[in-house]
C-alpha positions in Angstrom: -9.5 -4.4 -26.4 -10.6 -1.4 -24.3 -8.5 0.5 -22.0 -9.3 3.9 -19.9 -6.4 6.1 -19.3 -6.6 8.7 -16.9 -4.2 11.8 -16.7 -3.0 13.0 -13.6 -1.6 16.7 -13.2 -1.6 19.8 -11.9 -3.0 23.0 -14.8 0.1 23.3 -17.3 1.6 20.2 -16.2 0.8 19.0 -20.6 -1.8 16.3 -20.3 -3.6 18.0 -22.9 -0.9 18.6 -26.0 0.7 14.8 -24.8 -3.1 13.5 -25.5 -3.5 15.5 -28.7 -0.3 14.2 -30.0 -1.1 10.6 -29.1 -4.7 11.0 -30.5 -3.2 12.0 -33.7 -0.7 9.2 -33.9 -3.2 6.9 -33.8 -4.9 7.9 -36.5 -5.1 6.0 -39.7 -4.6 2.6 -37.5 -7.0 0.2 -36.6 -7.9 2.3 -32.7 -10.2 4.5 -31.9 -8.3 6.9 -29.6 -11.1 9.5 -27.8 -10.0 12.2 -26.3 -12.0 13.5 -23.0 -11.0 16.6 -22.2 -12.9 18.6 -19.7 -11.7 21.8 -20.4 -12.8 21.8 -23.5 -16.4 19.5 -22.7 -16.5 22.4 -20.0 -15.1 25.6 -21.0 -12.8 27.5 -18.0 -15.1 30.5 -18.2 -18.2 28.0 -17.4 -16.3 26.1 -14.9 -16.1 29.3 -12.8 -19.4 30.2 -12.3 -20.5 26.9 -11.7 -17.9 26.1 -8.9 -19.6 28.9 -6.9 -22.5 26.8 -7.0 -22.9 23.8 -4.5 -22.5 20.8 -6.0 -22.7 21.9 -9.6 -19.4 21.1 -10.6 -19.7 17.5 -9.1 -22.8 17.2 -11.0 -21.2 18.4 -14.6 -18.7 15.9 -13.9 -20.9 12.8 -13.1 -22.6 13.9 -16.8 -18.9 13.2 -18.2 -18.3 9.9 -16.6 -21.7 9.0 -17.6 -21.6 10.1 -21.4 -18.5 7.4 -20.9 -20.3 4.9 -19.4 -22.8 5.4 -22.2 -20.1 4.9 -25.0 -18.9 1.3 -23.5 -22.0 0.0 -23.6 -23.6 -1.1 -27.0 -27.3 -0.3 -26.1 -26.8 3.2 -25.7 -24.4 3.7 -28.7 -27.6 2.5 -30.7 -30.4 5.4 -29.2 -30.0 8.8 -28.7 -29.3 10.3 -25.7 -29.7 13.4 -23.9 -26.2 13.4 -22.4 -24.9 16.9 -24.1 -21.3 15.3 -23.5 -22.4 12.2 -24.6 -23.1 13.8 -28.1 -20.0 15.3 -28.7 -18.0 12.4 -27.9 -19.8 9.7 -30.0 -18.5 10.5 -32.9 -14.8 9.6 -32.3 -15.8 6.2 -30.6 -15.1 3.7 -33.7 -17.2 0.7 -33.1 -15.5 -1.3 -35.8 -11.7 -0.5 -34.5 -9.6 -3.3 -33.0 -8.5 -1.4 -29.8 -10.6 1.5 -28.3 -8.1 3.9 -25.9 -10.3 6.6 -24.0 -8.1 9.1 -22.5 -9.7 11.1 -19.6 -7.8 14.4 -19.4 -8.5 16.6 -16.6 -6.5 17.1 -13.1 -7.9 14.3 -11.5 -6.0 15.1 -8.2 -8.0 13.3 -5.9 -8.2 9.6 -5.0 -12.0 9.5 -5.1 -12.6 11.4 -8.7 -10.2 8.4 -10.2 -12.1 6.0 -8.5 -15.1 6.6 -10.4 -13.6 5.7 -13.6 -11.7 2.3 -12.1 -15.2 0.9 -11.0 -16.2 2.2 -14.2 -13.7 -0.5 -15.9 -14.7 -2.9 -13.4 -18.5 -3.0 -14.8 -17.6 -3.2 -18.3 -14.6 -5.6 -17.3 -12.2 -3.5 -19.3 -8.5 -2.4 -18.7 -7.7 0.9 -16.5 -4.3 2.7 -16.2 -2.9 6.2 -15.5 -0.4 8.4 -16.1 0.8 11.0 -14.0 2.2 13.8 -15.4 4.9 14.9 -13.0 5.9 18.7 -13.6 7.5 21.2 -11.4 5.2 24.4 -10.1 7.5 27.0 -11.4 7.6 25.0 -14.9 3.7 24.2 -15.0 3.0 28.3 -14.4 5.8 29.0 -17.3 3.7 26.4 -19.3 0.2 27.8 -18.4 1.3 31.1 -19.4 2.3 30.3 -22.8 -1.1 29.3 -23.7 -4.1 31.4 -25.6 -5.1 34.2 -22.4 -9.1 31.9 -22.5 -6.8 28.7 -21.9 -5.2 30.4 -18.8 -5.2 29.1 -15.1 -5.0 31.5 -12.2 -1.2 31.1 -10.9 -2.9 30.5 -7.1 -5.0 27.6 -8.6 -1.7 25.7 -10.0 0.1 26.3 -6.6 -3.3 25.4 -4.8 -3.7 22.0 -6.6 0.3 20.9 -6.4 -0.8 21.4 -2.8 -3.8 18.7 -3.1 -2.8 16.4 -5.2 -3.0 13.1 -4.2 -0.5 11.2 -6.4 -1.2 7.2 -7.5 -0.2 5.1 -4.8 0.0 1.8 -5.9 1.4 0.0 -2.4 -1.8 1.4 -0.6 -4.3 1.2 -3.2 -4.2 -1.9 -5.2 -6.5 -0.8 -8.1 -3.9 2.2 -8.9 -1.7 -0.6 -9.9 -1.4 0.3 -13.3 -0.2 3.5 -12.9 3.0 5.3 -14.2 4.9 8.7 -14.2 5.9 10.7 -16.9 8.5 13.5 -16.1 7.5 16.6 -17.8 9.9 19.4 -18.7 11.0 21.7 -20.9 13.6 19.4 -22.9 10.7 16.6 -22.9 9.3 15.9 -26.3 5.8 14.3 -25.9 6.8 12.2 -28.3 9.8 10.3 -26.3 7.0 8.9 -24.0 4.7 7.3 -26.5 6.5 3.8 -26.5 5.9 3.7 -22.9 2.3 4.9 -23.1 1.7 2.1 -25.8 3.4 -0.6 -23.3 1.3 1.0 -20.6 -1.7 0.6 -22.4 -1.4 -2.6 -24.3 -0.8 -4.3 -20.8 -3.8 -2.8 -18.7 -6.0 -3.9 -21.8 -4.4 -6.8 -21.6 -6.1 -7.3 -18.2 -8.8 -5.7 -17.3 -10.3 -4.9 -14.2 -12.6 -7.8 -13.7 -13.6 -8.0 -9.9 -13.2 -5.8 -6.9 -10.1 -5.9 -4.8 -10.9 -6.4 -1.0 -10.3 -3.7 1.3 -7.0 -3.4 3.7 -7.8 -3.3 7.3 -5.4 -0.5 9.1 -4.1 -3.5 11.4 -3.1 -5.9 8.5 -1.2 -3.0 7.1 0.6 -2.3 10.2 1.1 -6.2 10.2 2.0 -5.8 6.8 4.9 -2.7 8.1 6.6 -5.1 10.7 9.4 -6.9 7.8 10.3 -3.6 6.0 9.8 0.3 7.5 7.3 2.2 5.2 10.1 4.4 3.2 12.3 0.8 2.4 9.1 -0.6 1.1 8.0 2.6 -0.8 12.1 2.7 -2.4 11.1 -0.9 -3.1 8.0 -0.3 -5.3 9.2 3.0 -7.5 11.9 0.4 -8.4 10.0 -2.6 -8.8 7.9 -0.7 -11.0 10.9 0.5 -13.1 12.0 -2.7 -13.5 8.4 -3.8 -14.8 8.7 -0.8 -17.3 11.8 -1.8 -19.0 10.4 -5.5 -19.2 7.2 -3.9 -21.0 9.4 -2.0 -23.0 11.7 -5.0 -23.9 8.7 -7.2 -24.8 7.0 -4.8 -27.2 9.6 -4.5 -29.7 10.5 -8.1 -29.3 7.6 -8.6 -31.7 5.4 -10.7 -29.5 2.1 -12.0 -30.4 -1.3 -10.3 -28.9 -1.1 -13.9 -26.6 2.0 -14.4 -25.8 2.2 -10.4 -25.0 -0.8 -11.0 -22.9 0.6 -14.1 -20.9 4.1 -12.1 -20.4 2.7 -9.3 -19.3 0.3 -10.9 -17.0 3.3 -12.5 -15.3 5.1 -9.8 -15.2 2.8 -8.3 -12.9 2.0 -11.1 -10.4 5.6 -11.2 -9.6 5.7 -7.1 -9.0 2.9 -7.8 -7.0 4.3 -10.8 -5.6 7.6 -9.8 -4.5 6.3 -6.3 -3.1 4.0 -8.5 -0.5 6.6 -10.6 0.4 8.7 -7.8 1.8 5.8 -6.2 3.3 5.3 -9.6 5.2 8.7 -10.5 5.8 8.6 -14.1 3.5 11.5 -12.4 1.8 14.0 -10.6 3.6 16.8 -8.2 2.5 20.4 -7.9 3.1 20.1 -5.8 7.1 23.2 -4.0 5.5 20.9 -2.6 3.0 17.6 -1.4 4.8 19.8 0.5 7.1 21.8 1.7 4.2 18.7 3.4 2.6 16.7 4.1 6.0 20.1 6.1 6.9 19.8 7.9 3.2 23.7 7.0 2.3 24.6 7.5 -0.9 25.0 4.0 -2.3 21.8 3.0 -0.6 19.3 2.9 -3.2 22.0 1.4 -5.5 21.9 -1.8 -3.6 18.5 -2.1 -3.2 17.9 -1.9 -6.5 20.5 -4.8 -7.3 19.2 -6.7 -4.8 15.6 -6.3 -6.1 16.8 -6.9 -9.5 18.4 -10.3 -8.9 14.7 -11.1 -6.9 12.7 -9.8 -10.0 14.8 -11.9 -12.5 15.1 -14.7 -10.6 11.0 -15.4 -9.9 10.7 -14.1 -13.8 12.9 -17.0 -15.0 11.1 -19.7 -12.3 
């Protein structure tokens, strides 16, 4: 199984030390866990010259994707190839391992520079996930400034980029729907996460990105708005996808096998999906008391909804 994980962050949010620790973790097991990290396939001192130059930073970065691109597929692993990136990457990619996990570490703030990699998946019909690294400004520039003075962001380019970032949204764009948040701070080991990363990973392998999702006209999603207001529905899928995270979580260490993990998990999913369209479109309706309990922010608001959604989840699980 192959999965491509992408890191989402602002500078000094710790995408890089949680990848180095997870790359090291997996060593010695049957994975091959390859670590693409552009600040180090691209050193900071390069990247600022060439960002002065139009389109050259694009360009450096279609060279990555494509050295990853050329790693996925057989052919290329076989021949040489004038990819500089590609060369320096090979090495790590284990052709004989059971699982291959290719993290893509860089700031990935926009929409579009993520895309590339999901239609990436889509070609070799592999899995795709991401994990967004959510850290405060103040605590990513105490972070940044720990580091060696060449590994060192400008302060205005951290605050710039929290500005930019457009964080997964999974209810608008339905290839982001493996996509998960890791809360980043001080008293956060990366370590603590790694169960979650492995549930994360073993289930976007699990399936993989095999055909494109179509498009969402502007007047289906206002069609789609007419059951629940936008902020019930967003509420609705930050806990749906909780819930789907503890199920992950409960199934790994029930000691599944690699099928039955892969049917669970697979249904898990189509009933996130499933329940999150049927508020959208009104087939199922909450409790009145409770959308005007959370569109009016009182304080047991989001409690309720989350019961309610609970007892929906379970109940469709069990069916």
């Amino acid at each position: 199984m192959t999965c491509i994980v992408l890191l989402i962050g602002i500078p000094g949010s710790g995408k890089t030390e949680l990848c180095k620790r997870f790359s090291e973790k997996l060593k010695g097991e049957r994975s091959s866990c390859i670590h693409v990290c552009y600040d180090n396939l691209i050193s900071l001192e390069k990247q600022k010259n060439i960002i002065q130059e139009q389109g050259a930073w694009k360009e450096e970065r279609g060279k990555i994707v494509s050295a990853v691109d050329s790693l996925l597929s057989e052919a290329e692993i076989e021949k040489s190839n004038d990819n500089e990136f590609f060369r320096v990457l090979k090495d790590d990619y284990r052709r004989g391992s059971e699982r291959h996990t290719i993290l893509i570490d860089d700031n990935n703030y926009l929409q579009s520079m993520r895309h590339e990699y999901y239609q990436l998946c889509r070609k070799h019909a592999i899995g795709f996930a991401q994990l967004f690294i959510s850290c405060e400004t103040e605590t990513a520039v105490k972070f940044n400034v720990s580091r060696e003075a060449e590994h060192q962001v400008p302060e205005s380019v951290i605050k710039a980029m929290a500005v930019k970032l457009e964080a997964p949204n999974p209810l608008k764009n339905k290839w982001e729907a493996f996509s998960f948040t890791i809360s980043n701070t001080p008293s956060v080991k990366a370590e603590d996460n790694f169960e979650m990363i492995e549930a994360v990973i073993e289930a976007a392998a699990s399936n993989p990105v095999q055909e494109a999702l179509p498009d969402v006209s502007e007047e289906e999603r206002a069609r789609d708005r007419v059951a629940c207001t936008a902020s019930v529905v967003h509420q609705a899928d930050k806990m749906l996808r909780s819930l789907v995270n503890k199920r992950m979580l409960s199934l790994k260490k029930s000691g599944l096998s690699k099928e039955e993990m892969n049917t669970s998990s697979k249904k898990i999913y189509s009933v996130k999906t499933e329940v999150l369209e049927d508020l959208k479109t009104g087939f199922t309706k909450l409790d009145k008391l409770v959308i005007i309990s959370v569109q009016n922010k009182e304080p047991d608001g989001a409690l309720k909804l989350e019961k309610e959604l609970e007892s929906i989840f379970k109940k469709k699980i069990e069916s």
